[in-house]
gemmi code that builds the backbone of each chain (N, CA, C; Angstrom):
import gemmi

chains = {
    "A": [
        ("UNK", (-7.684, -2.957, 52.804), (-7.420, -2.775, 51.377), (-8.333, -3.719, 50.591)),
        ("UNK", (-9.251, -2.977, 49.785), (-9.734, -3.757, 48.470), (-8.876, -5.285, 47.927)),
        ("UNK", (-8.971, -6.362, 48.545), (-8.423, -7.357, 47.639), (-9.450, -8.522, 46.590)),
        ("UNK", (-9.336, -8.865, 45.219), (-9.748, -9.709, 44.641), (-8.776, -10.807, 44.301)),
        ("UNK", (-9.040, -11.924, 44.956), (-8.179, -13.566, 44.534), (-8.813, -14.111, 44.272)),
        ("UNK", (-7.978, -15.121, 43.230), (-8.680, -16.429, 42.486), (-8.084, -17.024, 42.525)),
        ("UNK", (-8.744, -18.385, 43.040), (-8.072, -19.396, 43.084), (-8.711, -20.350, 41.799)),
        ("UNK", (-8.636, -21.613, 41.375), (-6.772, -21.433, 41.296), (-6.179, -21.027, 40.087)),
        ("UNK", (-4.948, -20.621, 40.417), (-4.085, -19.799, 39.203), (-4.313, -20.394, 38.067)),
        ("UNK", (-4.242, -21.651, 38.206), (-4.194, -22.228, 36.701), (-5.116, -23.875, 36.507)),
        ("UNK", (-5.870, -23.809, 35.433), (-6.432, -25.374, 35.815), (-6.325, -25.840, 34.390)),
        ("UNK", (-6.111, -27.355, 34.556), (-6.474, -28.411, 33.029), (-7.526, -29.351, 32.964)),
        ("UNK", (-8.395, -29.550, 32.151), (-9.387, -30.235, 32.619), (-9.410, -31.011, 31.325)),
        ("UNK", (-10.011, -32.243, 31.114), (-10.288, -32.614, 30.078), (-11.941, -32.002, 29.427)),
        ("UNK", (-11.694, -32.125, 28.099), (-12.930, -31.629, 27.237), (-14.322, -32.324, 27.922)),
        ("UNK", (-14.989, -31.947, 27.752), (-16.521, -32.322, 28.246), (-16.662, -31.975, 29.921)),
        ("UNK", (-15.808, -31.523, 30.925), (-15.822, -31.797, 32.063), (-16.211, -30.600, 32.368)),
        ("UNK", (-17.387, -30.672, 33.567), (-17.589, -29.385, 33.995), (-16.472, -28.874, 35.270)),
        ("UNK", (-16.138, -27.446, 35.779), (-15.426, -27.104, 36.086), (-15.833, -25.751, 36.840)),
        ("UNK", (-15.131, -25.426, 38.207), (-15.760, -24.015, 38.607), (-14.356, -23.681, 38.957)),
        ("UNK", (-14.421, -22.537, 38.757), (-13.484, -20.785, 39.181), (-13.955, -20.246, 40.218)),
        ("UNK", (-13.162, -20.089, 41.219), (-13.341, -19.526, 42.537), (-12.936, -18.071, 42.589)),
        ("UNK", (-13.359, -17.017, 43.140), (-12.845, -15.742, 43.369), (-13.181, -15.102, 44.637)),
        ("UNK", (-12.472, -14.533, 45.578), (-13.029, -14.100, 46.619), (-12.864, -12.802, 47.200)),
        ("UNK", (-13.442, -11.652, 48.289), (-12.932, -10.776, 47.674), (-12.983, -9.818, 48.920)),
        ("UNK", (-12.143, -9.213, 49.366), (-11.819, -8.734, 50.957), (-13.026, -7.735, 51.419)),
        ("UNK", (-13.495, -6.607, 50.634), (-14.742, -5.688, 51.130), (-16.237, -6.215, 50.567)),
        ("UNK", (-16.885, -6.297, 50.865), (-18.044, -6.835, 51.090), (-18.890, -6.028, 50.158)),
        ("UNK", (-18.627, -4.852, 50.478), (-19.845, -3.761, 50.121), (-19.644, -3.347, 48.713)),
        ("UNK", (-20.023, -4.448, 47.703), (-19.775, -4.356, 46.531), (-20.758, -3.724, 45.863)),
        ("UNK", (-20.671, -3.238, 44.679), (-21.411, -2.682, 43.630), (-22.045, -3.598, 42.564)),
        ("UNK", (-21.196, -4.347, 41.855), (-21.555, -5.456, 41.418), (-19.996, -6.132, 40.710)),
        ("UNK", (-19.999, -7.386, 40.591), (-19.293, -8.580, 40.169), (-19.453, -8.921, 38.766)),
        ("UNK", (-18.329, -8.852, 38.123), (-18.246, -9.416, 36.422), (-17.123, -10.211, 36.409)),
        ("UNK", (-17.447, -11.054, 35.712), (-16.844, -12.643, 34.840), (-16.145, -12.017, 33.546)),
        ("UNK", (-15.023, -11.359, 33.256), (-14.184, -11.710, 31.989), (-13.397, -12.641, 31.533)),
        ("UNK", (-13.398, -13.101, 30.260), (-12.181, -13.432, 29.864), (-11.307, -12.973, 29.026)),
        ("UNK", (-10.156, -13.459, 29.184), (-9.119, -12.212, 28.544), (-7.886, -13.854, 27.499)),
        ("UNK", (-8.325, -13.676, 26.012), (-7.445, -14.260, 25.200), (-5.871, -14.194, 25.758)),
        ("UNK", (-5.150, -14.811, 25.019), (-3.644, -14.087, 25.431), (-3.514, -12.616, 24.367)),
        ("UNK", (-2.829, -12.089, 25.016), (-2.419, -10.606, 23.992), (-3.540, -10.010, 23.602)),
        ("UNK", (-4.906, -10.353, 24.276), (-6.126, -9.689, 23.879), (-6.718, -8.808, 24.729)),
        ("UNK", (-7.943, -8.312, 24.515), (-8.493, -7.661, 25.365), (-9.287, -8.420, 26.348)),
        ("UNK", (-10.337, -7.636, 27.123), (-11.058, -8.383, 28.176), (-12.511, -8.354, 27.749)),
        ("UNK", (-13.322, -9.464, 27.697), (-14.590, -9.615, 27.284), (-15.775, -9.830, 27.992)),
        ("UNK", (-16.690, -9.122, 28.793), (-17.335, -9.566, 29.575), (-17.791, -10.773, 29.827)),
        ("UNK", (-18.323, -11.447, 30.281), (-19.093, -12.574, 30.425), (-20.550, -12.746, 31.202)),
        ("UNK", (-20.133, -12.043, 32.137), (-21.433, -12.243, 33.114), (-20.844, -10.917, 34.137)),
        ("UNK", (-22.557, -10.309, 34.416), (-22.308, -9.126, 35.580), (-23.274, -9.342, 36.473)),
        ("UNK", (-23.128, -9.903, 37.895), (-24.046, -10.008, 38.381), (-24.495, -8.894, 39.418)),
        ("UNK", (-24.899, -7.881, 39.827), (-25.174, -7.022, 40.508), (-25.032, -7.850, 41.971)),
        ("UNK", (-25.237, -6.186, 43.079), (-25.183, -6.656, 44.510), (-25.996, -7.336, 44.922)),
        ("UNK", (-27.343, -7.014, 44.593), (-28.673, -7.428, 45.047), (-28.839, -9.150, 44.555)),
        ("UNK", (-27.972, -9.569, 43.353), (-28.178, -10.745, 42.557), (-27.407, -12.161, 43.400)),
        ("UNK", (-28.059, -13.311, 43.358), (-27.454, -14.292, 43.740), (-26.456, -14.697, 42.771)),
        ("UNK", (-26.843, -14.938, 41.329), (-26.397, -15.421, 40.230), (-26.841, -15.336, 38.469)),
        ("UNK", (-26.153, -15.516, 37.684), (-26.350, -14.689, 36.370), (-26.111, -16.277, 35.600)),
        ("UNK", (-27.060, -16.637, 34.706), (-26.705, -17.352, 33.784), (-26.325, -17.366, 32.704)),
        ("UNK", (-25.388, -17.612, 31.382), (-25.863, -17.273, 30.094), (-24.789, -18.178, 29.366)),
        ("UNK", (-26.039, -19.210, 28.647), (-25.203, -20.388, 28.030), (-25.127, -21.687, 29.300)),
        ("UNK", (-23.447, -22.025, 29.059), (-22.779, -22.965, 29.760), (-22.684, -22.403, 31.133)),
        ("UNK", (-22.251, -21.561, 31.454), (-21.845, -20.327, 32.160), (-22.839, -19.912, 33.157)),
        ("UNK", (-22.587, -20.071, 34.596), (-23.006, -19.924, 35.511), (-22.215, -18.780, 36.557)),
        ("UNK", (-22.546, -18.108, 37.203), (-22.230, -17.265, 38.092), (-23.013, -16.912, 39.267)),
        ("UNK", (-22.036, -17.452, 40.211), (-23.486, -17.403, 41.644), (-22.277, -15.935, 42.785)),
        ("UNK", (-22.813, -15.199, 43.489), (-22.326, -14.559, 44.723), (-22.876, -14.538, 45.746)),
        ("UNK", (-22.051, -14.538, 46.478), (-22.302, -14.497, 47.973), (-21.606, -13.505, 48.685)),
        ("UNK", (-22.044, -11.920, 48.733), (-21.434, -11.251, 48.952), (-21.210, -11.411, 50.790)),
        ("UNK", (-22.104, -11.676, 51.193), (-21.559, -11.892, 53.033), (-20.355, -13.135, 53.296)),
        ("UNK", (-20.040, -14.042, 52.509), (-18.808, -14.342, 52.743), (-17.812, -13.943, 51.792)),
        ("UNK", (-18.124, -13.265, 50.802), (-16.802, -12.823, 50.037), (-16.847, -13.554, 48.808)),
        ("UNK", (-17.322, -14.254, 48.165), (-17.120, -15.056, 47.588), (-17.758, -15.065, 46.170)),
        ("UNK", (-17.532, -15.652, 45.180), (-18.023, -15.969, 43.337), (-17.289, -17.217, 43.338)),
        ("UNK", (-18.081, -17.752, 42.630), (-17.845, -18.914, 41.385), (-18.548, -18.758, 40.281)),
        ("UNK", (-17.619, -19.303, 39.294), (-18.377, -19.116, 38.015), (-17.768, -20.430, 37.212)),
        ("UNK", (-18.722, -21.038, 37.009), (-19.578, -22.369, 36.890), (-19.633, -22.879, 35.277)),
        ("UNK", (-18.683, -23.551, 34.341), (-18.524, -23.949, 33.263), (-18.883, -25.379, 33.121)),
        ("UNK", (-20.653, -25.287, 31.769), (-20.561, -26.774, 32.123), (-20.163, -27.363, 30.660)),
        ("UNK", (-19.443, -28.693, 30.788), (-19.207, -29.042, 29.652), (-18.589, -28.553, 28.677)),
        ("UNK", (-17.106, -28.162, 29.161), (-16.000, -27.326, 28.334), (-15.426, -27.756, 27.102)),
        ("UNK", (-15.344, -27.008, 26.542), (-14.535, -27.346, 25.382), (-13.185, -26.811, 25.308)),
        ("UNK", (-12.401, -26.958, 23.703), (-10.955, -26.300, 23.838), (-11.491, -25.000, 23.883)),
        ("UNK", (-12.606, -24.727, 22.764), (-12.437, -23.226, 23.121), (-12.891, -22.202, 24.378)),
        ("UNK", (-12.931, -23.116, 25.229), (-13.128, -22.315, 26.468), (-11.872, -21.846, 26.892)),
        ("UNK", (-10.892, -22.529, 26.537), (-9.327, -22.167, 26.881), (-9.133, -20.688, 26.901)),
        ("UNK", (-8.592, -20.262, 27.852), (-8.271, -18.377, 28.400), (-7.990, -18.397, 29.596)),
        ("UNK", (-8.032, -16.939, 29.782), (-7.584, -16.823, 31.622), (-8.856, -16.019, 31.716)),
        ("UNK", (-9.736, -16.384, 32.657), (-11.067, -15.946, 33.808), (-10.475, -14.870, 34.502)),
        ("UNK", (-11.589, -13.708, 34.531), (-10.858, -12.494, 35.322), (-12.151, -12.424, 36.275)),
        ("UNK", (-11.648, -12.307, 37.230), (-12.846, -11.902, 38.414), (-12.694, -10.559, 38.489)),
        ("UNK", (-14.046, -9.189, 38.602), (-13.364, -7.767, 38.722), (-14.801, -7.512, 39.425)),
        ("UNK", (-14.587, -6.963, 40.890), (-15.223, -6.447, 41.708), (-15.254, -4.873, 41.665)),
        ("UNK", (-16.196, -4.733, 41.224), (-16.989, -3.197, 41.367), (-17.191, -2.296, 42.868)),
        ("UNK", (-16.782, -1.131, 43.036), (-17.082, -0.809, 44.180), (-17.692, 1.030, 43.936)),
        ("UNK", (-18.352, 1.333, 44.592), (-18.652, 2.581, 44.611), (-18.010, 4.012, 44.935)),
        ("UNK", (-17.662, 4.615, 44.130), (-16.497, 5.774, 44.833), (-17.466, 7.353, 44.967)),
        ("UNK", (-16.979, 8.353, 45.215), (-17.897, 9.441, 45.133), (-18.910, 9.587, 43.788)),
        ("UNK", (-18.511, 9.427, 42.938), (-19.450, 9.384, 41.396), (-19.077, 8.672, 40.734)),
        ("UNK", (-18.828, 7.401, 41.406), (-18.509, 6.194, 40.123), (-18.079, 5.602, 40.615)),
        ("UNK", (-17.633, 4.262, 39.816), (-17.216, 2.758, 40.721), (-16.041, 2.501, 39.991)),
        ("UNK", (-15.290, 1.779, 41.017), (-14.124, 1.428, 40.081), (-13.964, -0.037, 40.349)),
        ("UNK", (-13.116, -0.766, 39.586), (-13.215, -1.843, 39.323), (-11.817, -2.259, 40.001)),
        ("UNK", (-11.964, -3.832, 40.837), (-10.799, -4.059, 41.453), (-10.705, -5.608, 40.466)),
        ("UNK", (-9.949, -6.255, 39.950), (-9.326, -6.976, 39.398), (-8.869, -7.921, 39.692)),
        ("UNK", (-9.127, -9.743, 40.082), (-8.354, -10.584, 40.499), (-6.699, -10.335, 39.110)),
        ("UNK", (-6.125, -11.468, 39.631), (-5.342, -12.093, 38.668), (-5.623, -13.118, 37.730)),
        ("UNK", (-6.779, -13.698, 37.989), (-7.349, -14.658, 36.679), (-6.618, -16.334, 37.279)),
        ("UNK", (-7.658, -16.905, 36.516), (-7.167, -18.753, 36.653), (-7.085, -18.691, 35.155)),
        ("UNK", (-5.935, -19.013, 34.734), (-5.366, -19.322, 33.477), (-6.311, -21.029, 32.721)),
        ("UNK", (-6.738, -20.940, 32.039), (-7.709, -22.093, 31.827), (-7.593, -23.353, 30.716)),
        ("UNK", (-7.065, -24.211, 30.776), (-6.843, -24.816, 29.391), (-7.634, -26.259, 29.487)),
        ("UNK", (-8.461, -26.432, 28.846), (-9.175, -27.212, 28.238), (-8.664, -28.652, 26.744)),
        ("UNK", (-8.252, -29.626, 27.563), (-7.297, -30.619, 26.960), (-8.466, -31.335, 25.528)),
        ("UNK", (-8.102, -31.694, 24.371), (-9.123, -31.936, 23.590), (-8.990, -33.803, 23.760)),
    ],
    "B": [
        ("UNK", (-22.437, -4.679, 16.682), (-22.715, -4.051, 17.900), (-21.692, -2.754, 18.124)),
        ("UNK", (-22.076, -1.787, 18.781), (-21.045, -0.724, 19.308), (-19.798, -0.993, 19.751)),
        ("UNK", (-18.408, -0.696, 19.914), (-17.432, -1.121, 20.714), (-16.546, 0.076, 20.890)),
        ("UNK", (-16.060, -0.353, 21.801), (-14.681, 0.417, 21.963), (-13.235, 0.049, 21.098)),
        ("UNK", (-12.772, 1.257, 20.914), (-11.756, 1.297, 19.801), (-10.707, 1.558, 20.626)),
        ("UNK", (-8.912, 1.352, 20.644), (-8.262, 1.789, 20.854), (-7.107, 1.639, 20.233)),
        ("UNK", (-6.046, 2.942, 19.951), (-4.916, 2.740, 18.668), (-4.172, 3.619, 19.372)),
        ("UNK", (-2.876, 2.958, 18.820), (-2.023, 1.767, 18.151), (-2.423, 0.681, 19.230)),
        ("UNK", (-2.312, -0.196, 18.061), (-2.474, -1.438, 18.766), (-1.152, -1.863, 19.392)),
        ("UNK", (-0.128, -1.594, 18.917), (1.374, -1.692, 19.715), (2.162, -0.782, 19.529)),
        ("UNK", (2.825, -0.270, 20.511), (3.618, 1.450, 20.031), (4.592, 1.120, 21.353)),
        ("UNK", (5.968, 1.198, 20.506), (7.290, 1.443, 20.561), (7.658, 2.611, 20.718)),
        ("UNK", (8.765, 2.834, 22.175), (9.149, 4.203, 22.377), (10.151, 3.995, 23.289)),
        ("UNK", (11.132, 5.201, 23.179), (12.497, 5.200, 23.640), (12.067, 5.912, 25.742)),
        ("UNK", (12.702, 5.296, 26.154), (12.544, 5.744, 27.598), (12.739, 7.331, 27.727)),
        ("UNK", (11.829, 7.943, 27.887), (11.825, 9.725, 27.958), (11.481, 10.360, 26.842)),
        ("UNK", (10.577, 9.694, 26.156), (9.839, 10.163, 25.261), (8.366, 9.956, 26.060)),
        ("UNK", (7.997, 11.018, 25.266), (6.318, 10.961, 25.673), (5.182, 10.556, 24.574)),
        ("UNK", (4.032, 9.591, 25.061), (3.321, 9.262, 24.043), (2.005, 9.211, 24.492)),
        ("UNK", (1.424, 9.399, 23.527), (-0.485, 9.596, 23.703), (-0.955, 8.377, 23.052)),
        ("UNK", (-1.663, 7.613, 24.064), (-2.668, 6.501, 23.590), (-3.909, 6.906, 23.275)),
        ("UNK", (-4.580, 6.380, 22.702), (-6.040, 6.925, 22.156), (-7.073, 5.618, 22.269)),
        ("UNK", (-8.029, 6.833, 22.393), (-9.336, 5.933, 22.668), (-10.778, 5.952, 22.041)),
        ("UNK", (-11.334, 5.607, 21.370), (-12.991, 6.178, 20.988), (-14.137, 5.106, 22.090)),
        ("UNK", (-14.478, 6.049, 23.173), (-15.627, 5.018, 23.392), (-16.449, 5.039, 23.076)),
        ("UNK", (-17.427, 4.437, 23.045), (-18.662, 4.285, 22.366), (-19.444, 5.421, 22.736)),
        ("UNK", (-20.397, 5.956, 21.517), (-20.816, 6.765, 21.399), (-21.683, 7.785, 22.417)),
        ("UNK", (-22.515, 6.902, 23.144), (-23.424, 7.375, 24.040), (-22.978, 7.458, 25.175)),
        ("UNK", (-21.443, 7.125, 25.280), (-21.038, 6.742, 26.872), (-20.548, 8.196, 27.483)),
        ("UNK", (-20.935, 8.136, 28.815), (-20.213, 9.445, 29.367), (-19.258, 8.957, 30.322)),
        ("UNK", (-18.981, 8.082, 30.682), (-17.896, 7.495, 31.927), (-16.399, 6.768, 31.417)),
        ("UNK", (-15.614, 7.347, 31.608), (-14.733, 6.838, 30.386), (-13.597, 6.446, 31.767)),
        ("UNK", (-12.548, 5.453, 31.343), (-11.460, 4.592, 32.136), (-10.571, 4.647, 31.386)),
        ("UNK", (-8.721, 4.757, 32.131), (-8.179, 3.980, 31.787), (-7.403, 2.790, 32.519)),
        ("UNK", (-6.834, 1.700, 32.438), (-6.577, 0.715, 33.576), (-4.806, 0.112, 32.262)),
        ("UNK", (-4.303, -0.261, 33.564), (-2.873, -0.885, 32.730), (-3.058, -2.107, 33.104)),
        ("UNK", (-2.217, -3.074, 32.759), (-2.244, -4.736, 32.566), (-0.297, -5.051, 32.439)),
        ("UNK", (0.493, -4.675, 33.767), (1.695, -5.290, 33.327), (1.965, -6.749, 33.154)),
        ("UNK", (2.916, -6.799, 31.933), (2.803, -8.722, 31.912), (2.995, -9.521, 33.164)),
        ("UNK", (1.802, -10.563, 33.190), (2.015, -11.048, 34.127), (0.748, -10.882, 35.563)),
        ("UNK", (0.228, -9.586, 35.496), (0.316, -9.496, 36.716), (-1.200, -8.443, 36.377)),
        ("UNK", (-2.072, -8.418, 37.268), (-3.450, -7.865, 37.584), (-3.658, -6.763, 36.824)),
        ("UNK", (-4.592, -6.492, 36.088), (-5.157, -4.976, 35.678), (-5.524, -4.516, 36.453)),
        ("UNK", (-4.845, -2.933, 36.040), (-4.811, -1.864, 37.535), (-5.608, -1.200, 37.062)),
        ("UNK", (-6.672, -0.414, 37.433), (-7.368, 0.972, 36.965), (-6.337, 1.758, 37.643)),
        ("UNK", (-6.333, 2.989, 36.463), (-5.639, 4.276, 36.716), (-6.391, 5.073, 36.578)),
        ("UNK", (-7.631, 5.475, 35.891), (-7.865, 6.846, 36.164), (-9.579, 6.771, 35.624)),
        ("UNK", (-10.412, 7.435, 36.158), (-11.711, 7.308, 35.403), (-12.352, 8.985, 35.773)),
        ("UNK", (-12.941, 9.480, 34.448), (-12.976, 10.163, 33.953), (-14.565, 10.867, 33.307)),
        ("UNK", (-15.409, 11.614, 34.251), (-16.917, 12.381, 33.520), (-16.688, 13.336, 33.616)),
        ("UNK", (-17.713, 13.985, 32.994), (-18.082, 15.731, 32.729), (-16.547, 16.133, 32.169)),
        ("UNK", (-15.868, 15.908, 31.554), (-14.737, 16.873, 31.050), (-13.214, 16.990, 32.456)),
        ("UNK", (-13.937, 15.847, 33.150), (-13.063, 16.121, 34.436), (-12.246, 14.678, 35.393)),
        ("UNK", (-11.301, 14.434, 36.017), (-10.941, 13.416, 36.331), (-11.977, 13.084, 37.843)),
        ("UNK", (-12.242, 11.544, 37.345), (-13.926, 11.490, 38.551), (-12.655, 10.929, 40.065)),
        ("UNK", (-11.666, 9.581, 39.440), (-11.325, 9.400, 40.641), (-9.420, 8.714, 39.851)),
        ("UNK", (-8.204, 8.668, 40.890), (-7.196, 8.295, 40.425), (-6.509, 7.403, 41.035)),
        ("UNK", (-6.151, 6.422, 40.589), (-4.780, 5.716, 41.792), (-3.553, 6.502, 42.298)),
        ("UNK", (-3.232, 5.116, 42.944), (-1.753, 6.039, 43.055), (-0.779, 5.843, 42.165)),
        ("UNK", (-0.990, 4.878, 40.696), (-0.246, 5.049, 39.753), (-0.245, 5.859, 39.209)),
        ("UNK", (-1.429, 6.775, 38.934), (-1.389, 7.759, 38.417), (-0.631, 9.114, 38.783)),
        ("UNK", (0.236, 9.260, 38.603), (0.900, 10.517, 39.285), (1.171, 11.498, 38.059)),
        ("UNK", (2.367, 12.847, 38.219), (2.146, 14.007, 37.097), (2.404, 13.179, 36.226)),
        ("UNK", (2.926, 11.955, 35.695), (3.602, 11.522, 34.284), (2.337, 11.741, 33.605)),
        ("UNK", (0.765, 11.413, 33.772), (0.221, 10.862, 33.532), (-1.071, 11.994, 33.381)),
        ("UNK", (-1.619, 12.240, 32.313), (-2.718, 13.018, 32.010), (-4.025, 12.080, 31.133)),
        ("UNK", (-5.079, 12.927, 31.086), (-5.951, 12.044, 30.480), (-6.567, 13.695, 29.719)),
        ("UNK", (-6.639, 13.542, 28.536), (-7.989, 14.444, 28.069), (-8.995, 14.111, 26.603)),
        ("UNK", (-10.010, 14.848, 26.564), (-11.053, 14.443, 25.640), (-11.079, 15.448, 25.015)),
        ("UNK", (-10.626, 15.483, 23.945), (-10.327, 16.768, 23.125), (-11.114, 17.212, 22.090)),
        ("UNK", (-12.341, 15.875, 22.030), (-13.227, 15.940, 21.493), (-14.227, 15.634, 21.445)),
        ("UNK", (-15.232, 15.559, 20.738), (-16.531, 14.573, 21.340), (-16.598, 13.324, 20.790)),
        ("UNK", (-15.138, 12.449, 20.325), (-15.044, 11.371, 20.392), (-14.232, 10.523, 20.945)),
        ("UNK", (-12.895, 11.292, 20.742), (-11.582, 10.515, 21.571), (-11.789, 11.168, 22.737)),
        ("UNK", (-10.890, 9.883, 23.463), (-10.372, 9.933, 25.258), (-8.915, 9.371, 24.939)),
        ("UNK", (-7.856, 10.152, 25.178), (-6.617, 10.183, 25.117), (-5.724, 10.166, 26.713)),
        ("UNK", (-4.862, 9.431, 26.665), (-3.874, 8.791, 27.964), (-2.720, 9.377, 27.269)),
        ("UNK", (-2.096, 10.188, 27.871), (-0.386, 10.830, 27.647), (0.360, 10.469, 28.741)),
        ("UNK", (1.789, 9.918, 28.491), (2.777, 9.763, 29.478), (3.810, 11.003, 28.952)),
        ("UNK", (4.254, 11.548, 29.959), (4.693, 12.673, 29.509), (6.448, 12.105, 29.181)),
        ("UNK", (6.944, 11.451, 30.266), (8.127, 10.574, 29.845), (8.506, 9.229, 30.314)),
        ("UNK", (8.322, 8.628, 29.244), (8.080, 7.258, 30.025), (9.064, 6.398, 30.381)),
        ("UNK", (9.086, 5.400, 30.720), (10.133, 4.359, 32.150), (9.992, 3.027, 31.446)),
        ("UNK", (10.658, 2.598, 31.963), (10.589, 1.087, 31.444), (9.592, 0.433, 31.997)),
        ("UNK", (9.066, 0.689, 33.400), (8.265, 0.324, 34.036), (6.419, 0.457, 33.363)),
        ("UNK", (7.066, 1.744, 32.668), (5.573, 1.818, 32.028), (5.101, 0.909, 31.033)),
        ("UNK", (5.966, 0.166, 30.492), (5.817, -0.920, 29.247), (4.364, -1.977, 30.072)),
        ("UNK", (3.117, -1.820, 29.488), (1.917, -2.917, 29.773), (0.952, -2.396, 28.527)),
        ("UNK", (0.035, -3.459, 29.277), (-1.302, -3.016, 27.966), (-2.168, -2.031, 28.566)),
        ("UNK", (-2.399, -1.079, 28.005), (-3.410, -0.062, 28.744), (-4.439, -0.363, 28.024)),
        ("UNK", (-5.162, -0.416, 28.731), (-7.159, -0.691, 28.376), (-8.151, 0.923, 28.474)),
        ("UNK", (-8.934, 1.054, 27.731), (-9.938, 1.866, 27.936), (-11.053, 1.474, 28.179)),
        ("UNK", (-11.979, 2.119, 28.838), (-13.065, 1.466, 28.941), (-14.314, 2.304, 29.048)),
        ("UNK", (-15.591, 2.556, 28.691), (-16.412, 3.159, 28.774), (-17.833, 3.018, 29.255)),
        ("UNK", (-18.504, 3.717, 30.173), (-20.021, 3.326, 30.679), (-20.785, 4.211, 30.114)),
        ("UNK", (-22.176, 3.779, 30.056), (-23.216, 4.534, 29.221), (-23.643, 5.470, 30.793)),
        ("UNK", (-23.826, 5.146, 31.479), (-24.409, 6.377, 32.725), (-24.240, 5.443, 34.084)),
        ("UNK", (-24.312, 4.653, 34.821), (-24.191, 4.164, 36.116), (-25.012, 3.554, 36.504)),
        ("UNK", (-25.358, 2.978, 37.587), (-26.076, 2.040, 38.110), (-25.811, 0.613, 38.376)),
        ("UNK", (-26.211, 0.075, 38.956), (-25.628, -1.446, 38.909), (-26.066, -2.334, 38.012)),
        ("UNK", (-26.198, -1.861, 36.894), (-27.004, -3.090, 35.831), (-25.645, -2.941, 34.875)),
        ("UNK", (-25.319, -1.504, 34.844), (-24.302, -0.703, 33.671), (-22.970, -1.752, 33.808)),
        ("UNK", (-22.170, -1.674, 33.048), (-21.107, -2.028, 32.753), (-20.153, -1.329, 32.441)),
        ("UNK", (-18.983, -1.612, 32.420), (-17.485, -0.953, 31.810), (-17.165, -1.820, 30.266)),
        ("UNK", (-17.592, -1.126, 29.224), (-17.348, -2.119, 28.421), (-15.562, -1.704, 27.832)),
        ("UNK", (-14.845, -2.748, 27.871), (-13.393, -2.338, 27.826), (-12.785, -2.536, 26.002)),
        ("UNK", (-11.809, -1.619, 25.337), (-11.387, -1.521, 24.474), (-10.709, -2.841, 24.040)),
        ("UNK", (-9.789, -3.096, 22.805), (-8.764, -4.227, 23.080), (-7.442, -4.030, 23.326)),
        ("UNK", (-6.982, -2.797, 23.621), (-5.908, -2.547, 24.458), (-4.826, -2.223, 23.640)),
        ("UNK", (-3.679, -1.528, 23.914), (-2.532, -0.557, 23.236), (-1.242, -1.473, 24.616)),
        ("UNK", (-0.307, -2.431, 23.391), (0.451, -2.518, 24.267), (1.920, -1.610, 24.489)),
        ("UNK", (2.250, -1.051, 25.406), (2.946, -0.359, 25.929), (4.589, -0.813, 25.630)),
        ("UNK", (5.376, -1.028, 25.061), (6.961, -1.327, 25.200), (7.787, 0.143, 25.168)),
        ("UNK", (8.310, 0.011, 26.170), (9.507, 1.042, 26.422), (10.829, 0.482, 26.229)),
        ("UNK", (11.513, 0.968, 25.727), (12.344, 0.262, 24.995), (13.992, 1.536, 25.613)),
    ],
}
model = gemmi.Model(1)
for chain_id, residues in chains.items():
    chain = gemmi.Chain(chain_id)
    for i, (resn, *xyz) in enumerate(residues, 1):
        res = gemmi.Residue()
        res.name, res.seqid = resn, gemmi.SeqId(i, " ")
        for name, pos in zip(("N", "CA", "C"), xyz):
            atom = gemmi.Atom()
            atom.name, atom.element = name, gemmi.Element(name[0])
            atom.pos, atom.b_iso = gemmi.Position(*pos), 0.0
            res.add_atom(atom)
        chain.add_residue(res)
    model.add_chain(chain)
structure = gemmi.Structure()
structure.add_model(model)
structure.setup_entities()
């Protein structure tokens, strides 16, 4: 079975501190890997998509590296602020007969102390 | 920039009533989604949707549950009678054509209370 986890559920960090999000992810044979974040009661906002072929995606603070032969993403925040505060969604792409569908961690809930 | 639209933004309904969520994706897109979000707990894709036709479904998706494009702008989600269980945020989401560069760019979501 398709699984996406993130560890960890929930983190606090103080302001200025850099910080990484772990996600890992049971089938291998991915399509490609995206970084959302999702406000509370909001929608989901991309962040970063890194394709299969890609090691890692930069943009900003915001780092995203994969390693699809062990399963694995991090995505790499440097120097946080409050408003980085949200929950991180890891969502693994996979290929179906004419299209890909998207498998979904549960997110690390993120709060950023001022 | 372009986005995805989706309305009501919150819609209230009695258990065994049926209701249609709505969607506009962006203009050029032909790959259209919908995915639920119960509180708490992982966004599910339920159903994704080209050519006028359903491309692939979960197993949440069962008869309650239709999808159609009735036009050449909306993408509409109907529960034919809904459960308490159905109360989440349903998301839409839309791709311009495929490939691995493409994206799902997602709506801001219709939350679901069954009441």
């Amino acid at each position: 079975k398709q699984e996406v986890t993130q560890i960890p559920a929930a983190l606090s960090v103080p302001e200025g501190e850099n910080l990484v999000l772990n996600c890992s992810f049971t089938d291998s044979a991915i399509y490609n890997l995206q970084w959302f974040r999702q406000d509370p009661g909001k929608g989901l906002t991309s962040l970063l998509l890194i394709q299969s072929s890609q090691r890692e995606q930069t943009s900003g603070r915001l780092n995203a590296s994969l390693d699809k032969s062990s399963g694995r993403s991090t995505l790499y925040i440097a120097a946080s602020q409050p408003g980085d505060s949200a929950t991180y969604l890891c969502a693994v792409s996979y290929l179906l007969n004419r299209d890909d569908k998207i498998i979904f961690g549960k997110g690390t809930r993120l709060h950023i102390l001022p | 920039e372009p986005e995805v639209t989706q309305t009501p933004s919150h819609q209230v309904t009695q258990m065994g009533q049926e209701v249609i969520l709505r969607c506009v994706p962006i203009s050029n897109h032909l790959y259209f989604y919908w995915y639920r979000q119960i509180l708490g707990q992982k966004v599910e894709f339920l159903v994704s949707f080209y050519n006028n036709e359903i491309s692939e479904k979960s197993e949440i998706f069962d008869d309650q549950f239709s999808v159609e494009r009735p036009d050449g702008s909306n993408f509409t989600l109907k529960i034919r009678s809904t459960k308490l269980e159905d109360s989440a945020m349903y998301f839409c989401a839309s791709k311009q054509w495929g490939g691995p560069t493409d994206t799902q760019y997602f709506g801001p979501g219709t939350r679901l209370t069954v009441l």
